[in-house]
C-alpha positions as CSV (number, residue, x, y, z in Angstrom):
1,X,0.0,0.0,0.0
2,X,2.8,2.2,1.0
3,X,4.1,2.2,-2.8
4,X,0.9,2.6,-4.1
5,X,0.7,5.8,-1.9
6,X,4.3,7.2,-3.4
7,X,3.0,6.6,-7.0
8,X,-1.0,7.9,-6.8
9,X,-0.2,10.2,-3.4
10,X,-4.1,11.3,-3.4
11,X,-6.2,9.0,-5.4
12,X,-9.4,10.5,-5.0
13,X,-8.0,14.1,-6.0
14,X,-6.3,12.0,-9.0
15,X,-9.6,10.5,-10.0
16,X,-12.0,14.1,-9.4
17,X,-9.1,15.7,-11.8
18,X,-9.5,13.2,-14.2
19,X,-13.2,13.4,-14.3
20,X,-13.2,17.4,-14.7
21,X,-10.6,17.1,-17.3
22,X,-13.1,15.0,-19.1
23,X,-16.1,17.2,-18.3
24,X,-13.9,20.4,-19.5
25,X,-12.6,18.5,-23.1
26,X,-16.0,17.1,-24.0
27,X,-13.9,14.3,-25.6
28,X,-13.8,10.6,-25.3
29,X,-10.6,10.5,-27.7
30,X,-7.6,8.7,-26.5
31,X,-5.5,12.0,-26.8
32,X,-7.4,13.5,-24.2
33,X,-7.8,10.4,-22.1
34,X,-4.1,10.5,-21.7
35,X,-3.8,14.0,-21.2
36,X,-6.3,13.8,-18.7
37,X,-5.0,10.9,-16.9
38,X,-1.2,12.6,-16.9
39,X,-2.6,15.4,-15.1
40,X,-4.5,13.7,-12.8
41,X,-1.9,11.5,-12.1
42,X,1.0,14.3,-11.7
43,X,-0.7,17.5,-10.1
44,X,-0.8,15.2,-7.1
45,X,2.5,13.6,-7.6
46,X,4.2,16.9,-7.9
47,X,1.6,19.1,-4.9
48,X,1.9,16.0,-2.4
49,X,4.7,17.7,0.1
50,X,2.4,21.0,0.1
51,X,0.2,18.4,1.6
52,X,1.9,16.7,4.8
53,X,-1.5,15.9,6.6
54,X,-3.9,15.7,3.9
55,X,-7.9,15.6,5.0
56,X,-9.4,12.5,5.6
57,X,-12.7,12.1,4.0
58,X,-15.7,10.7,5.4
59,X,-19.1,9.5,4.8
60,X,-18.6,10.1,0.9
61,X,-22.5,10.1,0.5
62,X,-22.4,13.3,2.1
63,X,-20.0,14.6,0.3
64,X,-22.0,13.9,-3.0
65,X,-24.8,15.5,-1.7
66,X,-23.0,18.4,-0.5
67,X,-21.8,18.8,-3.8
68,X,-25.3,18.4,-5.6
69,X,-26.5,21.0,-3.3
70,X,-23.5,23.7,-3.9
71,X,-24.2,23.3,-7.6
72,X,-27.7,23.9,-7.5
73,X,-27.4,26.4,-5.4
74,X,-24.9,28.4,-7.9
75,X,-27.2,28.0,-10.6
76,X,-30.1,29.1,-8.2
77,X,-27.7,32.3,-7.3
78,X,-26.9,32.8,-10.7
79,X,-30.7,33.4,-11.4
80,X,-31.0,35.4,-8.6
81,X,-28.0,37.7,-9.2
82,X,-29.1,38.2,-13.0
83,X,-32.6,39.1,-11.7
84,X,-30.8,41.8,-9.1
85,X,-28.7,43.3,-12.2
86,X,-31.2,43.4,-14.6
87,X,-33.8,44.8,-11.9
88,X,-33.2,48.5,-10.6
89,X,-30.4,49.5,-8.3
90,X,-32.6,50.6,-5.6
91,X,-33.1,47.1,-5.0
92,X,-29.9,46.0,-4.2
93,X,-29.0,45.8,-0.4
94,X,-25.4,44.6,-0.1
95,X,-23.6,43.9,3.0
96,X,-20.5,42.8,4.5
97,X,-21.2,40.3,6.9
98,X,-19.0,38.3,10.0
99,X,-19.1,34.6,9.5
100,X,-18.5,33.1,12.8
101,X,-16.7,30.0,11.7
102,X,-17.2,26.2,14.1
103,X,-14.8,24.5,12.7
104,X,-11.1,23.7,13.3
105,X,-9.6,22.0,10.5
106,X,-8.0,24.4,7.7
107,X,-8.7,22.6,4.7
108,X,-12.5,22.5,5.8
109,X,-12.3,26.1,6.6
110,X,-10.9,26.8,3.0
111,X,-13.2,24.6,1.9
112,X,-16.0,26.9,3.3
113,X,-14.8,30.2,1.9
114,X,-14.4,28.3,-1.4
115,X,-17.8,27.6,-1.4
116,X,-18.9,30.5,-0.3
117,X,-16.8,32.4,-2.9
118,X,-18.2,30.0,-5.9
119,X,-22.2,30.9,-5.0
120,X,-22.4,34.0,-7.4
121,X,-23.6,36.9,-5.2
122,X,-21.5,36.0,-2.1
123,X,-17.4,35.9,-2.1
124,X,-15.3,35.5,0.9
125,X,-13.7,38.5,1.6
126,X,-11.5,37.4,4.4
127,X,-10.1,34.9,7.2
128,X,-9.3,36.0,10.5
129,X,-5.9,34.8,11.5
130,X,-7.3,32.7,13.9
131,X,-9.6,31.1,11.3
132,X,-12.3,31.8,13.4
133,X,-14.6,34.3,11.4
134,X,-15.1,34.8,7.6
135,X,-15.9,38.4,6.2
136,X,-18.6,38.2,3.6
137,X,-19.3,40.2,1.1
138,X,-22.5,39.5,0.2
139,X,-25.0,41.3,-3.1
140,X,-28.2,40.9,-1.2
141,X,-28.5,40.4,2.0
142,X,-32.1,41.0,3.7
143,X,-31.3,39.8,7.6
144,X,-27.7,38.8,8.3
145,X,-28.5,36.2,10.6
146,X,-30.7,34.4,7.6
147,X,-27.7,34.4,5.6
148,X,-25.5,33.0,8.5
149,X,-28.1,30.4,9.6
150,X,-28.5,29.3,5.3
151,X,-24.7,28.7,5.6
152,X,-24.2,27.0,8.7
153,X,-27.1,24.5,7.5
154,X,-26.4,24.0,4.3
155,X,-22.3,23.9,3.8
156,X,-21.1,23.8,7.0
157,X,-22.6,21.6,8.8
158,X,-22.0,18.7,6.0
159,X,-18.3,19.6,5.8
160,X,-18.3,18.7,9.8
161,X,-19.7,15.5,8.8
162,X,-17.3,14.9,5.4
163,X,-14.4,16.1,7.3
164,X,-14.5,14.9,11.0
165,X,-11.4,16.0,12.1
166,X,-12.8,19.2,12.1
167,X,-14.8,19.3,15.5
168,X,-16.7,22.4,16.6
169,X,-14.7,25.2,18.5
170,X,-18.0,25.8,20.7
C-alpha cells in the first residue's frame, strides 16, 4: 500500500481531476484520455509535500450531496443575481457580513470560503488569523443572521460531517 501511496499520493483528487478534465474536453478521444490521466496523475505527484497531513474524508455520500446542493445552489444564485442586475439599483441591499466560523480544521475552513466564494452573489472577503470568522461580502442580504443560519445548514454543517477531524470550537 505504501508504494501505491508514493505513485498515486491522493487518489481521489487523481480520479476528481481526471473526471473534470473529461467534463472540461467534452472528448472521449484517447488524446485527451491520456492528457487527462497525466494530469490527474502528476498534479498530485508533484503538490503531495504541500500536503503533509492531507484531510481525511468521510461518509462520501455526504459529500456527493454536498456537492449536488453547492451546484444547484450556484445556478439558483446565478438566477438570482441576474434578476438583481437586470432589476433596478434601488433594489440591491449589499452587505459585509461576520461569518462566525465552528470549525477547526484548515482545509474545511478553506473549503468553506471556497464555497462560499463560488455561489455567485457572495465571495469571501477574508479569514481572521485565527480562522475563526469569515468576512462576507454578500450582493443581497435581507437579515444577516438568515444568511448566517443558510450557511451554517447547508455547507457547514455537511463539511463537519465529510471532514471529522474538524470538530466544533464551541
Amino acid at each position: 500500500m505504501k508504494t501505491l501511496r508514493r505513485f498515486f499520493p491522493h487518489p481521489g483528487l487523481t480520479l476528481f481531476l481526471f473526471s473534470v478534465w473529461q467534463l472540461l474536453m467534452n472528448d472521449l478521444s484517447v488524446a485527451t484520455m491520456i492528457g487527462g490521466g497525466i494530469c490527474a496523475w502528476g498534479i498530485p505527484l508533484l503538490t503531495r509535500r504541500f500536503w503533509p497531513d492531507p484531510p481525511r474524508m468521510q461518509k462520501p455520500l455526504v459529500a456527493l450531496r454536498l456537492t449536488l446542493c453547492v451546484l444547484g445552489d450556484i445556478v439558483a444564485a446565478n438566477l438570482h443575481v441576474a434578476r438583481l442586475i437586470l432589476g433596478p439599483a434601488r433594489k440591491l441591499r449589499p452587505a459585509f457580513v461576520e461569518y462566525p466560523v465552528a470549525l477547526s480544521d484548515p482545509f474545511a475552513v478553506g473549503a468553506l470560503a471556497s464555497i462560499i466564494s463560488l455561489t455567485p452573489g457572495t465571495v469571501t472577503a477574508d479569514v481572521s488569523p485565527d480562522r475563526k470568522t469569515l468576512l462576507i461580502h454578500a450582493l443581497d442580504v435581507a437579515d444577516e443572521q438568515e444568511l448566517i443560519d443558510t450557511i451554517k445548514t447547508r455547507y457547514e454543517k455537511p463539511l463537519q460531517e465529510v471532514f471529522p477531524c474538524s470538530q466544533t470550537l464551541f
